[in-house]
PLY file of the C-alpha trace (Angstrom):
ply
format ascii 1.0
element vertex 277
property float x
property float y
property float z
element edge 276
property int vertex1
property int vertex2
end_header
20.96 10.70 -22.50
19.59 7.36 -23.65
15.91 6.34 -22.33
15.27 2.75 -22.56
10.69 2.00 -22.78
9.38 -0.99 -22.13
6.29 -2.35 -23.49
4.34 -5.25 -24.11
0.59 -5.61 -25.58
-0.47 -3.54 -28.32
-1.81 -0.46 -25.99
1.61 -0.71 -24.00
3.10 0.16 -27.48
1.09 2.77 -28.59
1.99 4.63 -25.20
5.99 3.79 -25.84
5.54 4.95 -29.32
4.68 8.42 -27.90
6.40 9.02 -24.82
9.44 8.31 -27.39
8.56 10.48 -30.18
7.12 13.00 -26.85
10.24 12.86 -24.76
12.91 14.57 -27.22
10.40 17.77 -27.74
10.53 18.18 -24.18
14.24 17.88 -23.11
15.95 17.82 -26.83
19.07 15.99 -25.18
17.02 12.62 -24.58
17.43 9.65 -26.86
14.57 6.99 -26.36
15.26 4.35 -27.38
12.22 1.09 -27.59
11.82 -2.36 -29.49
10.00 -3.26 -32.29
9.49 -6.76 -31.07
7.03 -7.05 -28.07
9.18 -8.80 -25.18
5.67 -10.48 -23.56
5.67 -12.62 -26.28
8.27 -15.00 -24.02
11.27 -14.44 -26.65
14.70 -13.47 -25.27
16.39 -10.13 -25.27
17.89 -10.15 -28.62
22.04 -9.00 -28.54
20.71 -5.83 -30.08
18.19 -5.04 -27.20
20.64 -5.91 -24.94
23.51 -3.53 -26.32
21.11 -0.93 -26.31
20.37 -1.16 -22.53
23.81 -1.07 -21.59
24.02 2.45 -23.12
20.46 3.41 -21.35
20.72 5.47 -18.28
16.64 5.58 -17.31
14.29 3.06 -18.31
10.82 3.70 -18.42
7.76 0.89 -18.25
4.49 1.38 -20.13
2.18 -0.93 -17.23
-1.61 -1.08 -18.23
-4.71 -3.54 -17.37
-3.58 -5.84 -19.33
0.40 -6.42 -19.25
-0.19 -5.26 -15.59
0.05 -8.93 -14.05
2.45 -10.78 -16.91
5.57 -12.48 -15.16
8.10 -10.88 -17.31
7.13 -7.36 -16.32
8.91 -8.04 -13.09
11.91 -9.74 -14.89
12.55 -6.70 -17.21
12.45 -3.99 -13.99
15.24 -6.05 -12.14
17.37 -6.05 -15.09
16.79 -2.38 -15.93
17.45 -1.61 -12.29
20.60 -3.64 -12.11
22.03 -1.51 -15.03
20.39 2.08 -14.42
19.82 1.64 -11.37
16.34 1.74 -9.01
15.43 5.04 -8.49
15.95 5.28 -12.60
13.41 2.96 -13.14
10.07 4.01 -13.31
6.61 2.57 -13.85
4.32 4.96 -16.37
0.81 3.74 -15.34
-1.96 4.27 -17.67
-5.86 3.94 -16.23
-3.98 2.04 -13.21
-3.67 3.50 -9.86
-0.51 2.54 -7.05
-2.65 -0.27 -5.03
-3.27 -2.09 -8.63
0.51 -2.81 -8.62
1.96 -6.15 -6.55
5.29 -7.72 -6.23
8.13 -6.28 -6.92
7.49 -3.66 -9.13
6.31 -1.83 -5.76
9.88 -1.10 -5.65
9.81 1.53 -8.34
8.57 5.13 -8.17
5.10 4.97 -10.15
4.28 7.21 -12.56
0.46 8.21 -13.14
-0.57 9.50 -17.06
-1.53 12.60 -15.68
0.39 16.66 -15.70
1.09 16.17 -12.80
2.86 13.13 -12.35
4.50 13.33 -16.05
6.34 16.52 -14.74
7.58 14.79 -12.10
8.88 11.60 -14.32
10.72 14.44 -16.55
12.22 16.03 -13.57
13.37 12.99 -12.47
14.77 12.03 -16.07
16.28 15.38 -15.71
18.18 14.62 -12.53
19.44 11.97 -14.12
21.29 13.37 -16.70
23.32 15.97 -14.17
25.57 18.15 -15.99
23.44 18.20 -19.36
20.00 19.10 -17.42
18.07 21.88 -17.81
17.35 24.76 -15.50
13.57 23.87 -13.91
12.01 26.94 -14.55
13.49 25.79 -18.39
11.94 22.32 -18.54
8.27 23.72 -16.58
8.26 26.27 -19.41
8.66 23.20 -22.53
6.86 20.69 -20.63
3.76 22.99 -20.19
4.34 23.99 -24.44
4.33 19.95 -25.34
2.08 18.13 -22.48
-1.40 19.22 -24.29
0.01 17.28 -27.00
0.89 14.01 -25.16
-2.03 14.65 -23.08
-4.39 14.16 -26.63
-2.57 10.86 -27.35
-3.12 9.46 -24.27
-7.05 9.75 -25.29
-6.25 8.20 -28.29
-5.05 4.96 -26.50
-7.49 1.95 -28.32
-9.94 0.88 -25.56
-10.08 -2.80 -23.96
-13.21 -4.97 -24.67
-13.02 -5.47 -20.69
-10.93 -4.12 -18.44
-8.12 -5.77 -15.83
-10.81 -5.91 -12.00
-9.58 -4.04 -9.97
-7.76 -5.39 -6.60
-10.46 -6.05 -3.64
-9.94 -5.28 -0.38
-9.39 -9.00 0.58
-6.26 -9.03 -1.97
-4.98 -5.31 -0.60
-5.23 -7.12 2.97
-3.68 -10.59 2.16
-0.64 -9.17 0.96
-0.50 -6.51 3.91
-0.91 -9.67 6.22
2.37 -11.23 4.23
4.47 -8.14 4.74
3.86 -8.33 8.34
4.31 -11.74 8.42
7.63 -11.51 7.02
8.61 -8.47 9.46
8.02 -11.18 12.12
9.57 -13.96 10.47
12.63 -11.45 10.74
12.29 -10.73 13.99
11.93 -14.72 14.89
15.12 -14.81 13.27
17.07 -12.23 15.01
15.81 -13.56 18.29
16.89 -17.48 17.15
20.76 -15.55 16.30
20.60 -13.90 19.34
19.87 -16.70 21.56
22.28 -18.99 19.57
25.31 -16.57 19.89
24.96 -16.50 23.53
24.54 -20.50 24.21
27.97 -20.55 22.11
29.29 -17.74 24.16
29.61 -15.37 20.93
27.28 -12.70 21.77
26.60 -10.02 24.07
25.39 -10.56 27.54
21.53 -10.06 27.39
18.71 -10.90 29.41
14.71 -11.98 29.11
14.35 -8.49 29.32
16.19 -7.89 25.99
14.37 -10.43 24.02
9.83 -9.77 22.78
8.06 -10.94 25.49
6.18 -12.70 23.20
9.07 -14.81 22.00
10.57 -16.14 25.46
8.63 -19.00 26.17
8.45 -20.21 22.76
12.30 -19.69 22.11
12.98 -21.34 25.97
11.49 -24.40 24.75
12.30 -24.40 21.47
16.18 -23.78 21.76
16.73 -25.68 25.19
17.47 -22.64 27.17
18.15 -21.98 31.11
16.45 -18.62 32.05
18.40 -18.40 35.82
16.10 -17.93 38.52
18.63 -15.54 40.58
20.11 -13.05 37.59
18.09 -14.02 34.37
20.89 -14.81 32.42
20.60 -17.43 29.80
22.32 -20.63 28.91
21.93 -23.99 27.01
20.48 -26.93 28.91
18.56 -29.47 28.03
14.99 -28.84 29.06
12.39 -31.71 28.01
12.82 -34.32 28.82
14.53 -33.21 32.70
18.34 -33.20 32.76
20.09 -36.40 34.41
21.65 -33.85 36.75
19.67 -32.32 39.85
21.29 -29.45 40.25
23.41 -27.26 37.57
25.88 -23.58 38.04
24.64 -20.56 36.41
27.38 -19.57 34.00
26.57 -15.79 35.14
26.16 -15.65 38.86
27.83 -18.76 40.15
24.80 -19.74 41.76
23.28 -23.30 42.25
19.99 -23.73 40.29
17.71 -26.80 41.57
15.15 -28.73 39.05
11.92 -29.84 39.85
11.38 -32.88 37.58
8.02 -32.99 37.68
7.67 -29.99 35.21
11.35 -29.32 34.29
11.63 -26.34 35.62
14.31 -24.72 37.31
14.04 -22.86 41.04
16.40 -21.20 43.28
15.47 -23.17 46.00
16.78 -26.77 46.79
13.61 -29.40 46.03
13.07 -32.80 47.62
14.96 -35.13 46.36
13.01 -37.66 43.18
11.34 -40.69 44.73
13.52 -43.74 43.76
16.67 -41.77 43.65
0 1
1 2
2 3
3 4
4 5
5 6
6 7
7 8
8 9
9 10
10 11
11 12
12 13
13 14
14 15
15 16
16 17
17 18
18 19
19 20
20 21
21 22
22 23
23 24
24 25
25 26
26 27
27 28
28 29
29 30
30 31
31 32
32 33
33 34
34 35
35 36
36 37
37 38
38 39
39 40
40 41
41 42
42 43
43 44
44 45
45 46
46 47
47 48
48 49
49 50
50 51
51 52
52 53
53 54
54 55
55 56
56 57
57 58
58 59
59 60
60 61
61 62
62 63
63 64
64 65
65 66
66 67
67 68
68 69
69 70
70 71
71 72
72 73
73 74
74 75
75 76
76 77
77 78
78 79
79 80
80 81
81 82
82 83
83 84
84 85
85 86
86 87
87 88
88 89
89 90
90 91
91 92
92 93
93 94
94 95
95 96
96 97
97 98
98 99
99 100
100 101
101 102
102 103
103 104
104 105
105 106
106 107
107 108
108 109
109 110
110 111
111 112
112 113
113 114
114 115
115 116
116 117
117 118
118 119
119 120
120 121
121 122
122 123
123 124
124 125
125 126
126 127
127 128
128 129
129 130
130 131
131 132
132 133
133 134
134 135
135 136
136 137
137 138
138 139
139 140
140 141
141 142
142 143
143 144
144 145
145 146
146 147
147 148
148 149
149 150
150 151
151 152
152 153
153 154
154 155
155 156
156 157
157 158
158 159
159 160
160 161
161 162
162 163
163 164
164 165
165 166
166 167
167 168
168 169
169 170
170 171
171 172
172 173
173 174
174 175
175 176
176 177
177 178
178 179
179 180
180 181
181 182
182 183
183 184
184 185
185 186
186 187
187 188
188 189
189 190
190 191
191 192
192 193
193 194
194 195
195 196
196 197
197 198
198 199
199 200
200 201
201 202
202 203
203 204
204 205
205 206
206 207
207 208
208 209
209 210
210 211
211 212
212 213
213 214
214 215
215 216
216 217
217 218
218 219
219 220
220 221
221 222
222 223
223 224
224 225
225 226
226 227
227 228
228 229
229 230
230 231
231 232
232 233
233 234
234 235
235 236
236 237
237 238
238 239
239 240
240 241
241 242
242 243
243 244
244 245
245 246
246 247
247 248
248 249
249 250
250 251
251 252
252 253
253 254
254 255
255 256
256 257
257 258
258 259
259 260
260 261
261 262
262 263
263 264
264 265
265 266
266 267
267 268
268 269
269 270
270 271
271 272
272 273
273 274
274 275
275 276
């Protein structure tokens, strides 16, 4: 099965360069495959690095402090997942840990340089290639024969003349904050289609009770809608400023609702007729 590594920066390489010469001692059936041009650079995929992914069913990326945060990182993941597919794309982090990744790349599985985690990454490689993989108690066996040698590499990685900071708290928070921000932004959304489809008549019948209490009164005055005093069903009327019309029919219940112009509101209960009327 063909591998396809990613690198960029001259550390990034030196970590492709041995996963790929690594990989084949472990599971003798794998064929990685990496370029010798380095893709952060801001050059194209060449035809050649392009024909090659197409025949690639895993792709692995070498991430470290310093390629960590460049924009194409991001750029090569979605096309390897596109072809391999996302849960055969994953991250091989070297001196990073899971909070130092952001964006998309969160997507992806990571991959610590450690035993542990490398036995995983080959098991999942393993998975991958179905009818040619090995037994586990097989691949345990060569992994444990081959890791101290990897593992002595990975030492040998050149060292940084300063490193990548690590993310603060603030930054782990901020993007927390826009997660849940967009969960809301969803909800708001949901609510807005919900409230839409049953002005038009093209959703379910639902009441206040259906909808976040939170979102009611915004969404009443936002979309124009008739919360009726006597069965709580909704409907589209024009709220601010009051409706020419002092009384209206509930679409639901058949019953008259009054409006008090003062606060366009609307009651069960007929109100004194506006001064001047």
């Amino acid at each position: 099965m063909n591998v396809f590594i990613s690198w960029s920066g001259d550390r990034s390489r030196f970590i492709a360069e041995e996963l790929r010469d690594w990989l084949p001692k472990v599971i003798q059936s794998l064929k990685p495959w990496m370029s010798d041009k380095d893709l952060g650079k801001g050059a194209r995929w060449n035809a050649e690095m392009a024909a090659k992914l197409e025949t690639c069913s895993f792709g692995v990326i070498c991430l470290t402090q310093e390629n960590v945060t460049e924009p194409w990182i991001n750029f090569e993941a979605g096309a390897l997942s596109k072809i391999v597919g996302q849960s055969n794309v994953c991250p091989y982090l070297f001196e990073l840990e899971p909070t130092d990744i952001s964006g998309p790349l969160t997507q992806f599985q990571m991959t610590l340089g450690t035993s542990k985690d490398t036995l995983l990454l080959l098991q999942t490689i393993n998975k991958a290639m179905k009818e040619l993989s090995l037994a586990d108690d097989i691949l345990q066996g060569s992994f444990a024969l081959w890791w101290p040698s990897l593992e002595k590499k990975l030492k040998d990685v050149p060292s940084i003349q300063s490193k990548q900071p690590a993310r603060t708290d603030r930054q782990l928070l901020e993007e927390t904050l826009q997660t849940v921000r967009a969960i809301a932004q969803k909800q708001e959304a949901l609510d807005y289609d919900a409230i839409v489809g049953r002005a038009q008549g093209t959703a379910q019948y639902f009441t206040l009770a259906d909808m976040k209490p939170s979102r009611v009164g915004e969404m009443q005055r936002s979309m124009a809608i008739l919360s009726c005093p006597h069965c709580g069903g909704l409907g589209p009327v024009q709220v601010s400023p009051p409706p020419p019309q002092k009384q209206t029919i509930c679409t639901h219940c058949q019953k008259t609702i009054f409006w008090d112009y003062s606060t366009g509101a609307p009651s069960g209960k007929s109100l004194p007729p506006v001064p001047g009327s």
